[in-house]
Every structure is written in structure tokens, then in C-alpha cells.
DSSP file (Angstrom, degrees, kcal/mol; ACC not computed):
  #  RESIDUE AA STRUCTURE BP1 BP2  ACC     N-H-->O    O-->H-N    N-H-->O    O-->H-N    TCO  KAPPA ALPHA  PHI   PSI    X-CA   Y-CA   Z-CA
    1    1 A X              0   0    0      0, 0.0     3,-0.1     0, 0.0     0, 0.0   0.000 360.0 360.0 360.0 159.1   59.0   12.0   78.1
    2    2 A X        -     0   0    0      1,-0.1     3,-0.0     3,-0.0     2,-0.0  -0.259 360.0 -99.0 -30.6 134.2   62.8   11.0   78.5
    3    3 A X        -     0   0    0      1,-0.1     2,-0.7    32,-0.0    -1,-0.1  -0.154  43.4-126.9 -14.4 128.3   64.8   10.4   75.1
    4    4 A X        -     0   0    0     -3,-0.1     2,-0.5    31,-0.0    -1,-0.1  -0.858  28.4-155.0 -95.4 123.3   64.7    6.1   74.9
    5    5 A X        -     0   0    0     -2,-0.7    29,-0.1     1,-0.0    31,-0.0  -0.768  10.3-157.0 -93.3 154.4   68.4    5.3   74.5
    6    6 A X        -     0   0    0     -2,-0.5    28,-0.1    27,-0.1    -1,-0.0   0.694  25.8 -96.8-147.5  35.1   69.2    2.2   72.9
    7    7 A X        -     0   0    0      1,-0.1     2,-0.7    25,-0.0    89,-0.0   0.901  40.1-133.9-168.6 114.8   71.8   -0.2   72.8
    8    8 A X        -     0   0    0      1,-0.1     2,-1.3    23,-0.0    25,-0.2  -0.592  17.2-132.6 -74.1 113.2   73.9    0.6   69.7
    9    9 A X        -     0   0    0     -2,-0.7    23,-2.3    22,-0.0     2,-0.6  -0.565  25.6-159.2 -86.2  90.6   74.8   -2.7   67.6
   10   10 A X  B     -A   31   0A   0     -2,-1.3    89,-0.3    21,-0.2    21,-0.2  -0.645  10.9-171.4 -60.2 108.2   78.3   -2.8   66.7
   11   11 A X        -     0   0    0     19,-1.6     2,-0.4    -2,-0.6    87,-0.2  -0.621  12.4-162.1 -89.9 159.4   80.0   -4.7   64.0
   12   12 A X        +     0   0    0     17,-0.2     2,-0.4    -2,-0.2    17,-0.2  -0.979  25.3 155.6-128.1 121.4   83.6   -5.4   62.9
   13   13 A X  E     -B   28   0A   0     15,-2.4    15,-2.4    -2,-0.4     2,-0.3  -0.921  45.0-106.1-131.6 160.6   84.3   -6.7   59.4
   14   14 A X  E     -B   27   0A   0     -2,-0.4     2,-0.4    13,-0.2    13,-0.2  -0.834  54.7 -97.7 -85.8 136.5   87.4   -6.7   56.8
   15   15 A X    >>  -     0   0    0     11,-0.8     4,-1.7    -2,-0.3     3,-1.5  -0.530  28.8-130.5 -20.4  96.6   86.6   -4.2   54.2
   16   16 A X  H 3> S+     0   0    0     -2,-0.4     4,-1.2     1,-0.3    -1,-0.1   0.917 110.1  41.7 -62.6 -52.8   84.9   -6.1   50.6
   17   17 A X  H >4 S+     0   0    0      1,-0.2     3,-1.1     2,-0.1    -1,-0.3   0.983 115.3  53.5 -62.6 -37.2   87.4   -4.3   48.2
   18   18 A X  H X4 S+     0   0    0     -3,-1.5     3,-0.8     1,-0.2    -2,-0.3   0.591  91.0  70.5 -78.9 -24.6   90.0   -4.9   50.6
   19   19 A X  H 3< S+     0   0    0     -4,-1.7    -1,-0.2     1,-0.2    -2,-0.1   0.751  99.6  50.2 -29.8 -54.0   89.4   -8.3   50.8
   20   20 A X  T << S+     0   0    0     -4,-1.2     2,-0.5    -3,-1.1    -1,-0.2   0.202  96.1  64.6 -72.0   6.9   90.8   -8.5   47.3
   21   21 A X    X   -     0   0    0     -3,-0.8     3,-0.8     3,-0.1    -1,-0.1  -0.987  65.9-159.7-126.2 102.4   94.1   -6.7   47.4
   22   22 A X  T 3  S+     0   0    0     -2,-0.5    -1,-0.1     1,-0.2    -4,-0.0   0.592  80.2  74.4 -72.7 -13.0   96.1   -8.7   49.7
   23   23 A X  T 3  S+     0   0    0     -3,-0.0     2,-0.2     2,-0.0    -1,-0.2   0.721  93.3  57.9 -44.7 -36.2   98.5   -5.5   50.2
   24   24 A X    <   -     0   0    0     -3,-0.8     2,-0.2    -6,-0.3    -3,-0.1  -0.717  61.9-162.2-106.1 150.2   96.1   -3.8   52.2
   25   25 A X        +     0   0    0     -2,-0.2    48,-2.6    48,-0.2     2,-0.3  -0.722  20.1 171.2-132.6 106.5   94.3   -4.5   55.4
   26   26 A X        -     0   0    0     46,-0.3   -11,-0.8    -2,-0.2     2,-0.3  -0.817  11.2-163.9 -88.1 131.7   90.8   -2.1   56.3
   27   27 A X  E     -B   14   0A   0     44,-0.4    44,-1.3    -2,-0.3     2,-0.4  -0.729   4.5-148.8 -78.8 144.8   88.5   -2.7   59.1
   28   28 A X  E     -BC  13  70A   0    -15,-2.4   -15,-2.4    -2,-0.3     2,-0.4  -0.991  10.6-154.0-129.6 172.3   85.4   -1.5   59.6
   29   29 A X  E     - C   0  69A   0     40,-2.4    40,-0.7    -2,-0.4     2,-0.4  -0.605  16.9-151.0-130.4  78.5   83.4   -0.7   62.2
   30   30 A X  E     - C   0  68A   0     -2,-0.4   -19,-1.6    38,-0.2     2,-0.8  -0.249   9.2-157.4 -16.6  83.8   79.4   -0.9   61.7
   31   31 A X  E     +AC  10  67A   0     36,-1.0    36,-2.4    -2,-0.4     3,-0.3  -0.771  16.5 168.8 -83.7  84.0   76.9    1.4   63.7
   32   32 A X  E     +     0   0A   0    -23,-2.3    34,-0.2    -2,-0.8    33,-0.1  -0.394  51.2   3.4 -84.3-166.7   73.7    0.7   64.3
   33   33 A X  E    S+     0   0A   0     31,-0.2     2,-0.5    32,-0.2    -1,-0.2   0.703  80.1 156.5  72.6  16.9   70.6    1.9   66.4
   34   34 A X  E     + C   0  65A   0     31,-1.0    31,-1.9    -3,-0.3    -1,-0.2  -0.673  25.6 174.9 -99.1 162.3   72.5    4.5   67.7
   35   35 A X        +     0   0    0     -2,-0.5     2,-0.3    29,-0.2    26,-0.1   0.209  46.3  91.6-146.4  38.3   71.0    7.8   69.1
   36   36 A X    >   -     0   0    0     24,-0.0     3,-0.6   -31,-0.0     2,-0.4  -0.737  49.1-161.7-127.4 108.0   73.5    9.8   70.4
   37   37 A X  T 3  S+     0   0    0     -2,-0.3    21,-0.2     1,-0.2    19,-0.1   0.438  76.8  85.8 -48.3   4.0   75.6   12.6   69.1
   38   38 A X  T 3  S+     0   0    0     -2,-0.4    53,-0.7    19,-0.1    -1,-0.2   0.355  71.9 140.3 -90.7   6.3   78.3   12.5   71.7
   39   39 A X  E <   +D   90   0B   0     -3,-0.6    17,-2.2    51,-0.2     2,-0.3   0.031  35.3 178.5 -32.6 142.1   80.5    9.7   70.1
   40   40 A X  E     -DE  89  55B   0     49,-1.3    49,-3.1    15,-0.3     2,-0.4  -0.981  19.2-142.9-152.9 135.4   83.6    8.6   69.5
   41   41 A X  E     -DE  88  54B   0     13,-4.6    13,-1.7    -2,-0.3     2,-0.4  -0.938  20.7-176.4-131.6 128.3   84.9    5.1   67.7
   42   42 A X  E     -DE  87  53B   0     45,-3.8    45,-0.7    -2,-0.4     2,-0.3  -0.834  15.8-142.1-122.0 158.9   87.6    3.4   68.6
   43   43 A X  E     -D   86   0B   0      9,-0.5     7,-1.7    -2,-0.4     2,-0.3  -0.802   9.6-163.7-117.2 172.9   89.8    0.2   67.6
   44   44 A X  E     -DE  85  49B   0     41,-0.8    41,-2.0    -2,-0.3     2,-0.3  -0.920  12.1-160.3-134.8 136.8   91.5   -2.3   69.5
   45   45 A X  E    S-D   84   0B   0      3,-1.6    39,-0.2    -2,-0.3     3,-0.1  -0.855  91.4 -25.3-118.0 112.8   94.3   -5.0   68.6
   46   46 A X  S    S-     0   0    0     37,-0.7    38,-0.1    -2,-0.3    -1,-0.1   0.892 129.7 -48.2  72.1  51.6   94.2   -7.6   71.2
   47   47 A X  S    S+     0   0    0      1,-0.2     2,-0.9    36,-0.1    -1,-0.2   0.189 109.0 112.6  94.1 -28.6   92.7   -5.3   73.6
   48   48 A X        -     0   0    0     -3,-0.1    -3,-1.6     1,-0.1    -1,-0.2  -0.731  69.2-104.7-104.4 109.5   94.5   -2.6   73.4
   49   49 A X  E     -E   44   0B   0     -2,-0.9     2,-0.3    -5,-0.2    -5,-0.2   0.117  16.0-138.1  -6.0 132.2   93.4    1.2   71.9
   50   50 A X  E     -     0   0B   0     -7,-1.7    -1,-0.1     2,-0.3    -7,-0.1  -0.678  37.7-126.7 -66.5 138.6   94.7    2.4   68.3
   51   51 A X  E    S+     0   0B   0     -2,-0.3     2,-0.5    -9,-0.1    -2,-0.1   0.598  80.2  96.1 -90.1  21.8   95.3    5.9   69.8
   52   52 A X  E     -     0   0B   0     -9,-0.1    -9,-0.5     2,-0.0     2,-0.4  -0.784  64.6-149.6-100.1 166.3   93.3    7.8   67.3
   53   53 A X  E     -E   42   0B   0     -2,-0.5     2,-0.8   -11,-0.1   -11,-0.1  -0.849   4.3-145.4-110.6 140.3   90.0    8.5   68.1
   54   54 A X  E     -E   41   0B   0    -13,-1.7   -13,-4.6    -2,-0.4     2,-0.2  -0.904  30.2-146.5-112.4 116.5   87.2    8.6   65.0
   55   55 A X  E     -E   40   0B   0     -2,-0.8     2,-0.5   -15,-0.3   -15,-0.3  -0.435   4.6-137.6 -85.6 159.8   84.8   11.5   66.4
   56   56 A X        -     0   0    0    -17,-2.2     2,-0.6    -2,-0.2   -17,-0.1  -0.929  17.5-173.5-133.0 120.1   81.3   11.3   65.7
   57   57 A X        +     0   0    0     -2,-0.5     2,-0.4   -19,-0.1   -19,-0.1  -0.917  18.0 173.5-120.5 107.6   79.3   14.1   64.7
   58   58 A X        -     0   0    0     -2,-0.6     2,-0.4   -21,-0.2   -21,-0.1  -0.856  30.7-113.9-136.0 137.2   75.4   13.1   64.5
   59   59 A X        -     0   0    0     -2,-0.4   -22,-0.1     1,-0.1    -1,-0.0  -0.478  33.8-103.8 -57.3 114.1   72.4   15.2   64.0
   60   60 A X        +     0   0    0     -2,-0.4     2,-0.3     2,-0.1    -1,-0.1  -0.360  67.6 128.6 -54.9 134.0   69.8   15.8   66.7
   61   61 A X        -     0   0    0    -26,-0.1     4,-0.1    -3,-0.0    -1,-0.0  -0.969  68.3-107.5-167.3 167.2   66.7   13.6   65.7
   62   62 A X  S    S+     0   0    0     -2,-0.3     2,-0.3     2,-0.1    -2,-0.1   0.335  85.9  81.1 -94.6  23.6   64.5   11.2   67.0
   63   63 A X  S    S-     0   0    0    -29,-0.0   -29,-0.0     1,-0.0     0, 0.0  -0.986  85.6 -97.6-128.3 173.8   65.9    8.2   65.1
   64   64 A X        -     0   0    0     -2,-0.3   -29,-0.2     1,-0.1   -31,-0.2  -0.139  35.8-126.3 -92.4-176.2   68.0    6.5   65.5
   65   65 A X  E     -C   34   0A   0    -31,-1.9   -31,-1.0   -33,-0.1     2,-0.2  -0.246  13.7-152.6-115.1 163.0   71.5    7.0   63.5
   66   66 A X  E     +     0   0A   0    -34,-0.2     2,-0.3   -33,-0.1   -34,-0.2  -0.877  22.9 174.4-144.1 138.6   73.5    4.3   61.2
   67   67 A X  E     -C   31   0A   0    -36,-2.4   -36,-1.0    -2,-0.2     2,-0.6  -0.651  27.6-173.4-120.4 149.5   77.5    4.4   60.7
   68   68 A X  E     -C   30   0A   0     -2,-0.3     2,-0.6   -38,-0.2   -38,-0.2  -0.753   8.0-173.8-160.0 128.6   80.5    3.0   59.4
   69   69 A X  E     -C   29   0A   0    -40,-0.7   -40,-2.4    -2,-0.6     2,-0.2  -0.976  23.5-138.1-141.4 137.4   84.5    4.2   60.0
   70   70 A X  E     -C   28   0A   0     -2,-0.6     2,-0.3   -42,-0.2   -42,-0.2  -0.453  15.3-154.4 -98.6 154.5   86.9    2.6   58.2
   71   71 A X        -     0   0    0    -44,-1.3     2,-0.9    -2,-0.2   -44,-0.4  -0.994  16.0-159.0-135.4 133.9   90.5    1.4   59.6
   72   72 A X        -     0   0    0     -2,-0.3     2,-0.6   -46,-0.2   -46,-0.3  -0.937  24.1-149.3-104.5 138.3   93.9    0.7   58.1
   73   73 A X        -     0   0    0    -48,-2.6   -48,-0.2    -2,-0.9     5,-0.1  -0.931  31.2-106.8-101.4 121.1   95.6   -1.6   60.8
   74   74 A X    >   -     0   0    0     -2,-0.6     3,-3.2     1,-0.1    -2,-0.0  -0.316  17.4-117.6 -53.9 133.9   99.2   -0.8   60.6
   75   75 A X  G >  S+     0   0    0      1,-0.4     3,-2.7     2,-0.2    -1,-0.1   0.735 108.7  68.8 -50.5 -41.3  101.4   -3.1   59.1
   76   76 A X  G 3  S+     0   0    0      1,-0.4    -1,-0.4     2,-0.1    -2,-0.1   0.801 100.9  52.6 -36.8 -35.6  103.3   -3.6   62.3
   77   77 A X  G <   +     0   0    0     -3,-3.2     2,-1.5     1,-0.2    -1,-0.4   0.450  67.5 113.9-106.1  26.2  100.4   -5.1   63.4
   78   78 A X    <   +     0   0    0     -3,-2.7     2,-0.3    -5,-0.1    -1,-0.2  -0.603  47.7 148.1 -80.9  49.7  100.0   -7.6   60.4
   79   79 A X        -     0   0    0     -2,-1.5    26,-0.6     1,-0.1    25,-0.3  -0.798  55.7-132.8-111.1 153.0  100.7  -10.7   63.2
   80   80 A X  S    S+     0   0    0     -2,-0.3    27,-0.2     1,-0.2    23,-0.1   0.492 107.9  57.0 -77.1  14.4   98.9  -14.1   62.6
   81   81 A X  S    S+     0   0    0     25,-0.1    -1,-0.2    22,-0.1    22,-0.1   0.675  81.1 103.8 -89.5 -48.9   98.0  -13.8   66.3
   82   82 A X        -     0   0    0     -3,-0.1    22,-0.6    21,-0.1    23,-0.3  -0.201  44.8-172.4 -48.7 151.9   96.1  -10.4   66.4
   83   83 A X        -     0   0    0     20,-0.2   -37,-0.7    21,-0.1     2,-0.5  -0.834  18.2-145.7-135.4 157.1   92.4  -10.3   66.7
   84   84 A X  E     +D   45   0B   0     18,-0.5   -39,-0.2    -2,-0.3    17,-0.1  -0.957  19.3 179.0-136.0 129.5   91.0   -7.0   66.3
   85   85 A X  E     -D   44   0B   0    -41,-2.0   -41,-0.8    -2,-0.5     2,-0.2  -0.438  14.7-147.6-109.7-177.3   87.7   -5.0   68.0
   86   86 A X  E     -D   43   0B   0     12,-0.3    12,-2.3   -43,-0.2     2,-0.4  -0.867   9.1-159.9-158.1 166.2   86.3   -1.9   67.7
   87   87 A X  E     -DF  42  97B   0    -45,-0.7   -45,-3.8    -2,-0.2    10,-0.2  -0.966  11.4-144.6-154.4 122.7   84.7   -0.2   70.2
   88   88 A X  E     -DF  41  96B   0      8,-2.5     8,-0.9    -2,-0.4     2,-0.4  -0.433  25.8-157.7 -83.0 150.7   81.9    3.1   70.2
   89   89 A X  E     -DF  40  95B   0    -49,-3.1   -49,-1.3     6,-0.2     2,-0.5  -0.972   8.3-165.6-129.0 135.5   82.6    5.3   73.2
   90   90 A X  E >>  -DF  39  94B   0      4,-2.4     3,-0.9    -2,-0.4     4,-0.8  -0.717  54.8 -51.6-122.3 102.7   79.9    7.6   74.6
   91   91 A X  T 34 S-     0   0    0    -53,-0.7    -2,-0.0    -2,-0.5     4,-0.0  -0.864  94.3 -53.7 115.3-132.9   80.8   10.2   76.9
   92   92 A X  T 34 S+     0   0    0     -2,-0.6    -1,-0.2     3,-0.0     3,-0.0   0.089 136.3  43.1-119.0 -17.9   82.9    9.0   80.0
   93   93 A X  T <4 S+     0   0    0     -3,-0.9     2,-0.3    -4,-0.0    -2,-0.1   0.830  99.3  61.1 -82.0 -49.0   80.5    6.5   80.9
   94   94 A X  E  <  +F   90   0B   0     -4,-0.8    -4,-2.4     2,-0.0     2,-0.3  -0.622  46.2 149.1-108.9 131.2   79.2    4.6   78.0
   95   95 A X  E     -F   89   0B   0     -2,-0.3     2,-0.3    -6,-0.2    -6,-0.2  -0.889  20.4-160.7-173.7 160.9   80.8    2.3   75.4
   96   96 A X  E     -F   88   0B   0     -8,-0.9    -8,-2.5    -2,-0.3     2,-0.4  -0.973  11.8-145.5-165.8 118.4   79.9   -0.6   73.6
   97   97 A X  E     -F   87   0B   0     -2,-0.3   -10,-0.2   -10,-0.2     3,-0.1  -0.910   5.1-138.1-130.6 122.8   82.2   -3.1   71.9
   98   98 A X        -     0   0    0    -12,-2.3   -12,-0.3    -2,-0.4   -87,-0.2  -0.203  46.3 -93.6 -58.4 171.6   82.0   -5.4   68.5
   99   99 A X        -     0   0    0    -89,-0.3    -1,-0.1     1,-0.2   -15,-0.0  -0.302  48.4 -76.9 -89.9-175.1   83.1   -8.6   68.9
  100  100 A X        -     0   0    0      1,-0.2    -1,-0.2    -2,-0.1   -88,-0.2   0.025  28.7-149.1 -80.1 172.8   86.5   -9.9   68.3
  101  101 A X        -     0   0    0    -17,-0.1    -1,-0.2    -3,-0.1   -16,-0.1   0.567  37.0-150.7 -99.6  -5.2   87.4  -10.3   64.4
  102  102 A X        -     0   0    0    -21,-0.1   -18,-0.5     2,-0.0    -1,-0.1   0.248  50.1  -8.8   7.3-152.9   89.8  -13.3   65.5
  103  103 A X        +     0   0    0      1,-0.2   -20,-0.2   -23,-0.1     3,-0.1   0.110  52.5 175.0 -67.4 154.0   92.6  -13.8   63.4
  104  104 A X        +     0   0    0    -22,-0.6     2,-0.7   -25,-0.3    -1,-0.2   0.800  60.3  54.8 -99.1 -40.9   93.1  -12.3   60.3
  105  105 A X  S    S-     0   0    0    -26,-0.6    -1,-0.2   -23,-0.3     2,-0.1  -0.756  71.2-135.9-113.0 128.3   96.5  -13.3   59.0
  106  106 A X              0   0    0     -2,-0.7   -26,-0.1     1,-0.1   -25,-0.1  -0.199 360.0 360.0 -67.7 153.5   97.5  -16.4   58.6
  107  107 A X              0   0    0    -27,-0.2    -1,-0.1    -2,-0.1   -27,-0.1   0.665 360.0 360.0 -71.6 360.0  100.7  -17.8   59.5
């Protein structure tokens, strides 16, 4: 029969080490439940693309895959306003987005 796709569960979290070194700020971006090698992860502040793209290179198999790509958010974007996503892309079609991180920095 057809391949079962399934709905990939994305997360967005601040980094645990990074938590403690206020100098730095790391995202990550959590993948579960995914099952397709064709991937690409991306992040967002306030909506808007980071332009790099974190390619994803996944093994054919029948179960299903789990992930994580890390993020520095440029300081430039250090605003107490930003909220931050990230967002798997599959294809042209297909994408899937964590939810927002709201703010990070305080005013």
C-alpha cells in the first residue's frame, strides 16, 4: 500500500545550556513523527524567513524520523518585541510550523 504520511510535530525551545549564558541566544527546533527525506528547516522572526535554509538528509525507512537543528538568532535581532518560529518545509507543497516562542528578551 501507499507510504502513511504523518503530520510531523514541531517544537521551538531556547537551548538548556543557553539558557544559562545570558551572552548567547540558541533556538531549537524539535522534529518529531516525521517520515520524509525531502526536508528543509526553517526559522522565522515575527514571520519573516532567516534566509538560511537547514537541509535535511533522512534515511529511507519505514519509521518515522526524530530531529533537532539548532539556531543562533542574530544579535540584531535581540528586540524585546520579537517572537520567534521555526518552520519544516517539505517539497513545494508541504510545511509545518512550531508555535510562536513569544518574547524572549525582556525590555
Amino acid at each position: 500500500g501507499p507510504a502513511v504520511s504523518s503530520t510531523p510535530t514541531v517544537l521551538i525551545r531556547r537551548s538548556l545550556p543557553d539558557l544559562l549564558d545570558g551572552d548567547s541566544a540558541v533556538l531549537e527546533c524539535a522534529i518529531t513523527q516525521l517520515s520524509s527525506s525531502d526536508l528543509y528547516v526553517t526559522f522565522q522572526a515575527n514571520g519573516v524567513d532567516f534566509p538560511e535554509k537547514h537541509y535535511v538528509d533522512l534515511p529511507a525507512s519505514k519509521d518515522h524520523h526524530s530531529l533537532t537543528r539548532r539556531f543562533s538568532i542574530p544579535t540584531s535581532h535581540w528586540k524585546k518585541d520579537n517572537t520567534f518560529t521555526c518552520k519544516v518545509n517539505q517539497g513545494y507543497s508541504n510545511s509545518w510550523a512550531s508555535n510562536s516562542t513569544g518574547t524572549l528578551f525582556g525590555g
